[in-house]
C-alpha positions in Angstrom: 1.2 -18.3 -25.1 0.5 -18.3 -21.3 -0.5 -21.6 -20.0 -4.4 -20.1 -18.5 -4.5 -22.9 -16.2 -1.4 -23.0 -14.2 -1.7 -18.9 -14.0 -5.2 -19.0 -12.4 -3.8 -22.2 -10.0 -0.4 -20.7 -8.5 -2.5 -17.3 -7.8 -4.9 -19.1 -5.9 -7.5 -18.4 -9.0 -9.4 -21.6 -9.1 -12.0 -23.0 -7.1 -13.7 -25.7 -9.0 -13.3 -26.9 -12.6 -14.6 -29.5 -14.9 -12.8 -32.8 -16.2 -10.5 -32.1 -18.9 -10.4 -28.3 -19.4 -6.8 -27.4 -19.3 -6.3 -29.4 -22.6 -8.9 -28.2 -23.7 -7.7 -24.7 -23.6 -4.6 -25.7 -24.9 -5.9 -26.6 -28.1 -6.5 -23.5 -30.1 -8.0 -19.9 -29.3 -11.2 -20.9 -27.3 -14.0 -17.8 -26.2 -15.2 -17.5 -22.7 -17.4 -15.3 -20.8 -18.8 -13.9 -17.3 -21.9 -12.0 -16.5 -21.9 -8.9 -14.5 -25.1 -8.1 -13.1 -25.6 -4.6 -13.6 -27.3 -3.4 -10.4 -25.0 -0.6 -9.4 -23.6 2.5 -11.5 -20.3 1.3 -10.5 -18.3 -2.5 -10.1 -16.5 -2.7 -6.7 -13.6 -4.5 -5.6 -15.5 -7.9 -5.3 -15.8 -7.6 -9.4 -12.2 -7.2 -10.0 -11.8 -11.2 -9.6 -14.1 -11.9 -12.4 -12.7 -9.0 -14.4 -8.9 -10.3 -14.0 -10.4 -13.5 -15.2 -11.2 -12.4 -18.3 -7.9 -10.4 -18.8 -6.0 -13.4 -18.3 -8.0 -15.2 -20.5 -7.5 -12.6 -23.1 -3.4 -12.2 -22.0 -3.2 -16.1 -22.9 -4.3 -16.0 -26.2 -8.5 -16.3 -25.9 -11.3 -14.4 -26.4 -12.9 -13.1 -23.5 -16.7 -11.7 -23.3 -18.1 -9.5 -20.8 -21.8 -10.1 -20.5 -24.0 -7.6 -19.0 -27.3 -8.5 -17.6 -29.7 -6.5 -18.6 -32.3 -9.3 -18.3 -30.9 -11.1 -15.4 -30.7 -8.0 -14.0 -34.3 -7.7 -13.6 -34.8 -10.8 -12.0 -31.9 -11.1 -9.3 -29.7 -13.8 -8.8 -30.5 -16.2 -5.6 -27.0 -17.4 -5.6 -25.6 -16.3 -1.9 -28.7 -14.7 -1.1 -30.8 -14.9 2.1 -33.7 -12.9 0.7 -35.1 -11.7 -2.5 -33.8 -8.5 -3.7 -35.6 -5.3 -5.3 -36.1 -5.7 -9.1 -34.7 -2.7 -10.7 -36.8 -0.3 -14.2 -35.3 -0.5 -17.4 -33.9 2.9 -17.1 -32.1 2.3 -14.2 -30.2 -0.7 -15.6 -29.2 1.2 -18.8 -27.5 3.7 -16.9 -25.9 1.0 -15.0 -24.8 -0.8 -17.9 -23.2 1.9 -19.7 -21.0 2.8 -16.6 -19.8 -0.8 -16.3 -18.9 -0.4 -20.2 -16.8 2.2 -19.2 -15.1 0.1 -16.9 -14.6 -2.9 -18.1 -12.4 -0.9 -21.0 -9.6 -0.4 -18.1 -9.0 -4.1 -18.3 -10.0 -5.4 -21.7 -8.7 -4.2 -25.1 -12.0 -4.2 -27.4 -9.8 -3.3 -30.8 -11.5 -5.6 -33.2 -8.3 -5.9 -34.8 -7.1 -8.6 -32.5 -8.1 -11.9 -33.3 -8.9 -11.9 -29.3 -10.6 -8.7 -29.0 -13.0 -8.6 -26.3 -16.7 -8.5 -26.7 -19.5 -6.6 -24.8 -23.0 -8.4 -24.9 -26.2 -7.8 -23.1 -28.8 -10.3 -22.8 -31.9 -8.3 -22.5 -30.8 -8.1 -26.4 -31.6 -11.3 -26.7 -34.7 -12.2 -23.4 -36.8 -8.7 -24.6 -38.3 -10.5 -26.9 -38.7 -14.4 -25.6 -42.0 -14.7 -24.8 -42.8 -16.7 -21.5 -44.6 -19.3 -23.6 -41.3 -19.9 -26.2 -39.2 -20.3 -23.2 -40.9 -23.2 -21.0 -41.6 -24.5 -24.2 -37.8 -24.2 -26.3 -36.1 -24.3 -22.7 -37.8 -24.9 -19.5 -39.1 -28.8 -20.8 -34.7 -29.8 -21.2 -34.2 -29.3 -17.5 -36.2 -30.8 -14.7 -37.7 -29.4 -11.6 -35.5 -31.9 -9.8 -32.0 -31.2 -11.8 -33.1 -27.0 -10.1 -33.8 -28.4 -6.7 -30.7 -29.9 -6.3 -28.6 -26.7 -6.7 -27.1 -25.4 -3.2 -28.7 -21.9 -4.1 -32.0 -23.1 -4.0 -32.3 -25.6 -1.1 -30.3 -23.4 1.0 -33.2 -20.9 0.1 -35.8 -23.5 0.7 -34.6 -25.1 3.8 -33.9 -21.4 5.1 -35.1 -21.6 9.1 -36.7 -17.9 8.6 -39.4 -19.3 6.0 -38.9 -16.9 3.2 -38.6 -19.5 0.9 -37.8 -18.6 -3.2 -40.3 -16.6 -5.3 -41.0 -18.9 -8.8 -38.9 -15.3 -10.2 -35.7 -16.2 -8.5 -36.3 -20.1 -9.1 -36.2 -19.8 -13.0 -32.7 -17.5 -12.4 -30.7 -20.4 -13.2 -32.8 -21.1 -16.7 -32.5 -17.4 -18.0 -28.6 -17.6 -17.5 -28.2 -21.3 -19.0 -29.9 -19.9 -21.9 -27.4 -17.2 -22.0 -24.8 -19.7 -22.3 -26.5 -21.5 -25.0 -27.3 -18.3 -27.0 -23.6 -17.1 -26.9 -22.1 -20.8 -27.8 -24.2 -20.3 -30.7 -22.7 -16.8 -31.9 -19.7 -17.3 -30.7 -18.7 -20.3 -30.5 -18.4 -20.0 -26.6 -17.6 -22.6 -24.8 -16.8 -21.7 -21.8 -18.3 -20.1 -18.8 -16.2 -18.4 -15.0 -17.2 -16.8 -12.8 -17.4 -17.0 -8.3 -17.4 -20.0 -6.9 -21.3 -19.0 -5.7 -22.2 -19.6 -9.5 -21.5 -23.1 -9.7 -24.9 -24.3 -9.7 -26.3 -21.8 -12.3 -23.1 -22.3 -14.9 -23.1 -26.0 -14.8 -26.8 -25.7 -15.8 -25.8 -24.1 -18.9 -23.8 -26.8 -19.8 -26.6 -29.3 -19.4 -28.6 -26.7 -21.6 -25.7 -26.9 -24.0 -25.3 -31.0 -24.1 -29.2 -31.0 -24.0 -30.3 -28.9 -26.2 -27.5 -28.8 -28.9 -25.4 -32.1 -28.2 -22.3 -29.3 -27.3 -19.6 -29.3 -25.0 -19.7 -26.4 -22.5 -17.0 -26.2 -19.8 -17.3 -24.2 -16.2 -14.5 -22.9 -14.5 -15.3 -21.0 -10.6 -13.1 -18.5 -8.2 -13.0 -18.6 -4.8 -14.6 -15.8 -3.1 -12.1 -13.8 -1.3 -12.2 -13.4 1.7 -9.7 -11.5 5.0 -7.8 -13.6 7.1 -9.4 -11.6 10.4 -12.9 -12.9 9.1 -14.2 -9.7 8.1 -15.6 -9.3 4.5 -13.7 -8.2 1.6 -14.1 -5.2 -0.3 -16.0 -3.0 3.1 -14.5 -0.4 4.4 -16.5 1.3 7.2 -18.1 3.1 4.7 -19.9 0.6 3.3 -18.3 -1.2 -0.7 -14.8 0.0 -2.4 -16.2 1.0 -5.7 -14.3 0.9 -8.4 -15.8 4.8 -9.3 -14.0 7.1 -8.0 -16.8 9.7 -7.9 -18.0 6.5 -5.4 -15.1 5.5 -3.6 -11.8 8.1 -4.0 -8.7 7.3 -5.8 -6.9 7.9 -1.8 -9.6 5.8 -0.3 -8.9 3.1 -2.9 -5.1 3.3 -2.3 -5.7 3.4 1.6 -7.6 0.0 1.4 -5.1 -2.0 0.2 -2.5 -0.4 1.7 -4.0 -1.2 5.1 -4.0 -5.1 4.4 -2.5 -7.3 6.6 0.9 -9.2 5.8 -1.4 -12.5 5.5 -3.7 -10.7 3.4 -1.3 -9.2 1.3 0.5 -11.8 0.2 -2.3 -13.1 -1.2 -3.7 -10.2 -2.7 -1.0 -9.2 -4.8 -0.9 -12.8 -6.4 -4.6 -12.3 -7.3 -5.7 -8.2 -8.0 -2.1 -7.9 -9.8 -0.4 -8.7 -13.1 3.2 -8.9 -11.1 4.5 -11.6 -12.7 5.8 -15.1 -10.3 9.2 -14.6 -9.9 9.0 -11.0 -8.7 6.0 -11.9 -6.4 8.1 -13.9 -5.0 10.9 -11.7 -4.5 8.6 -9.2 -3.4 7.6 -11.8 -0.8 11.3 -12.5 0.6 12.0 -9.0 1.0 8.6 -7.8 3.2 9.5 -11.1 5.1 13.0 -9.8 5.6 11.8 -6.1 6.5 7.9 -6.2 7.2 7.7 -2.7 9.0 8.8 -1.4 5.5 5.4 -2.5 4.0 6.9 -3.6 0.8 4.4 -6.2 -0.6 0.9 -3.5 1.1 2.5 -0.5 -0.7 3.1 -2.6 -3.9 -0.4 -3.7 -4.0 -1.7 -0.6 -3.1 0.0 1.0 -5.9 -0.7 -1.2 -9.0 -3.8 -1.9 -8.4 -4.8 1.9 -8.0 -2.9 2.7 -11.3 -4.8 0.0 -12.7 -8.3 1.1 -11.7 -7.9 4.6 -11.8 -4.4 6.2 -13.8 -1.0 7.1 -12.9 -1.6 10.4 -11.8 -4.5 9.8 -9.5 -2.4 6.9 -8.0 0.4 9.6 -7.8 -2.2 12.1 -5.9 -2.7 9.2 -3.6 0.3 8.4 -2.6 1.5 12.2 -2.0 -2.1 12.7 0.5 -0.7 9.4 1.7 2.7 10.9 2.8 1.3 14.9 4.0 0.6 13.6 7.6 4.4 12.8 8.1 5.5 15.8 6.1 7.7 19.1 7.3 5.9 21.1 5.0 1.9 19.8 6.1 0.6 23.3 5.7 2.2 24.1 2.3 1.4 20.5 0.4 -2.4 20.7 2.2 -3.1 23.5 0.3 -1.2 21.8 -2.9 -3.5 18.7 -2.9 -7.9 19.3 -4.1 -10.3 19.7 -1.2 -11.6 16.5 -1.9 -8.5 14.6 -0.9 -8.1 16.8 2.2 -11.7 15.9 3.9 -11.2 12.0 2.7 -7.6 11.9 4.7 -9.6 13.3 7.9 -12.7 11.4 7.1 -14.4 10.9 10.4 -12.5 13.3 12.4 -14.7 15.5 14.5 -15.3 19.1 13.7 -16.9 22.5 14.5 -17.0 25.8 12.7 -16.6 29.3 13.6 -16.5 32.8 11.7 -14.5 33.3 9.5 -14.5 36.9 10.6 -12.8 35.8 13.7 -9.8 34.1 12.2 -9.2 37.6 10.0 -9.0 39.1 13.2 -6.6 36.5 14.9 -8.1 34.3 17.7 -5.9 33.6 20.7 -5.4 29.8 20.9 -6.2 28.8 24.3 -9.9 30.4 23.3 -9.9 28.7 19.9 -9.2 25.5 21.9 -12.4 25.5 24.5 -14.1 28.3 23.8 -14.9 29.1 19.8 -14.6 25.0 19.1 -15.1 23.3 22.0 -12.5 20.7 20.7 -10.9 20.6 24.5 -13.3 20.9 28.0 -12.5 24.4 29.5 -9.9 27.1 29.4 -8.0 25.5 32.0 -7.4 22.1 30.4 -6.2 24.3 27.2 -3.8 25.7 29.4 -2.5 22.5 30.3 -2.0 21.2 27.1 0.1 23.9 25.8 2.1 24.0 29.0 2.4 19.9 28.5 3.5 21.2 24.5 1.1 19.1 23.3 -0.6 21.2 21.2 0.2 21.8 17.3 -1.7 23.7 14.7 -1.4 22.2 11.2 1.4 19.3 12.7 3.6 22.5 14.2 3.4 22.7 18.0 2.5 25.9 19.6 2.8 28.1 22.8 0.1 29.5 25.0 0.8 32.9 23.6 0.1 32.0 19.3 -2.5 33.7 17.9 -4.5 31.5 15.1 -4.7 34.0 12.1 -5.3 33.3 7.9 -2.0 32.4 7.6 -2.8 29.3 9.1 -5.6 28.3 7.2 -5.9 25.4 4.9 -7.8 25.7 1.2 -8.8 29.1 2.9 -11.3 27.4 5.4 -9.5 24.6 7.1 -7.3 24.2 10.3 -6.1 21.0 11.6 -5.3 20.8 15.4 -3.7 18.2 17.3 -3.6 16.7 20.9 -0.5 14.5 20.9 -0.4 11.8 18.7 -3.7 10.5 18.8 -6.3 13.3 19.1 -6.9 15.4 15.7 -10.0 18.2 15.3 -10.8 19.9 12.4 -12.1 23.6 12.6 -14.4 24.8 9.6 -14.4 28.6 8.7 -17.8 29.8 7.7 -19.0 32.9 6.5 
């Protein structure tokens, strides 16, 4: 069995721990869960920490539980928050929830024939039914106003400089999950509660729930919250969150994220989203040191983590869209690869359409250039490009004299044109 412990600590796994937990682990099969807020159809990259959590738990012999908050949920966590967020409808949530079943299955093995098979809970199961009164009465009297006060989540709230303060909602967040801790040490035996280090405040409150309440032992274990050595924040692309749905975030987007990590970053990152194993991370790690324009340890990461998240074959889509921009044969694999893929690779580029009718005709390139798609200035700057041979339609240069016909046309609508290295235009055929 896999010492849990020293995993989590030489991948960089661990923030904060209480006394005495290691041994504890290394006493028998122990359970341990984390919450996932269901407020989004989808997990994103952010989640994967928490998820990896609990499949290393379950890889060293435990039994790991994935609870969804359906109640929680409702209410919104205050932890890392500057203001009060929307409070989602029952429906919503539902919908949520069942998609981050979905996923969590990638990770977790849920065959109740292991004696560690993960468990899914939700604990609007459990709150639908608590009536306010039951809980300040059975829960709310164990823990003082002043034990709450003292959590960073809440003073940083309170002491905010823009006033906002904490609605009485948000204070009581930290009771409704300590109850969830208490509620699942009693069915399961649970005794153990990760998740970011952010959460500190709320988990160790379920322990004093646990002591208070039922004279137990509850144990909290935190991640750090990963960040990017340039200061920017994890899991953003331009686009906004790296989903972990790929209807959300592409299987090539996905790919293209890690892939563009820094050396810094991904030498770190493949320690913590990967199940690479120490002595070949650190083999890995020699050989990008030894050859770092080769992009061993980025194209690594990039490539288990995709199969991991998505499958092999949409890892092995990726990594052919990945390669077409260097490729002999652009026009031929373009039209090989879905549409999709094709407008994520030249996301952002700029682009104009014309008639299609046009192109059946055959359009002359130096008008094509200025005049139908106004992706150069005037006819005479056209000219100069091609004299300059600058000028290549689907990655193959061209002459002044090449007429742009169908045979030139990607997925039947598509040409790619290109100024040089650094200037690409996208014409759009329209009916």
């Amino acid at each position: 069995m896999m010492d849990f412990i020293d995993e989590l600590k030489w991948r960089g796994l661990i923030h904060d721990s209480t006394p005495g937990i290691q041994e504890y682990l290394n006493g028998s099969q122990r359970t341990a869960y984390i919450g996932f807020d269901p407020t989004s159809d989808s997990l994103h990259i952010g989640s994967l920490v928490p998820i990896l959590l609990l499949a290393h738990f379950q890889k060293s012999g435990h039994q790991p539980i994935a609870l969804l908050g359906g109640a929680t949920g409702m209410i919104g966590d205050p932890s890392g928050k500057s203001e009060e967020r929307n409070l989602m409808d029952v429906d919503t949530l539902k919908k949520n929830e069942n998609s981050i079943k979905r996923q969590l299955s990638q990770f977790l093995s849920f065959d109740k024939k292991l004696v560690n098979h993960a468990i899914i809970e939700n604990n609007f199961n459990w709150m639908k039914d608590f009536s306010f009164m039951d809980f300040i009465r059975d829960i709310g009297k164990h823990i003082t106003v002043n034990y709450m006060m003292s959590k960073d989540s809440v003073k940083n709230r309170i002491d905010s400089e823009t006033g906002t303060g904490m609605s009485f909602t948000e204070f009581t967040y930290q009771l409704v999950q300590g109850f969830d801790f208490l509620f699942l040490n009693r069915k399961y035996n649970c005794s153990i509660q990760m998740g970011g280090s952010d959460q500190w405040g709320n988990i160790t409150t379920g322990t004093e729930l646990l002591r208070r309440i039922d004279n137990s032992k509850g144990y909290a274990l935190t991640c750090p919250l990963i960040t990017k050595s340039d200061g920017s924040k994890f899991g953003k692309s331009e686009a906004g969150n790296i989903w972990l749905d790929s209807k959300k975030t592409s299987a090539y987007k996905f790919y293209q994220y890690w892939l563009n990590s820094s050396d810094e970053d991904a030498k770190n990152y493949i320690k913590i989203f990967t199940f690479i194993e120490k002595k070949k991370i650190e083999k890995l790690i020699v050989e990008h040191n030894a050859e770092p324009h080769l992009r061993i340890l980025q194209k690594t990461l990039a490539s288990e983590v995709t199969r991991m998240v998505h499958s092999q074959a949409e890892l092995d889509n990726a990594e052919k869209a990945s390669k077409i921009l260097f490729s002999k044969n652009f026009l031929f694999e373009m039209n090989e690869i879905e549409e999709n893929i094709f407008l994520d690779i030249f996301e952002g580029v700029p682009m104009s359409e014309i008639s299609i009718v046009e192109i059946k005709e055959g359009v002359e390139i130096i008008k094509l250039l200025y005049e139908k798609s106004g992706f150069l200035t005037s006819n005479s700057d056209a000219k100069r490009a091609l004299s300059e041979n600058s000028i290549a339609v689907n990655k193959n240069k061209v002459g002044q004299d090449y007429i742009v016909s169908e045979k030139d046309l990607i997925k039947n609508k598509y040409i790619v044109i290109n100024r040089g290295k650094k200037k690409t235009f996208i014409i759009k055929l329209v009916d």
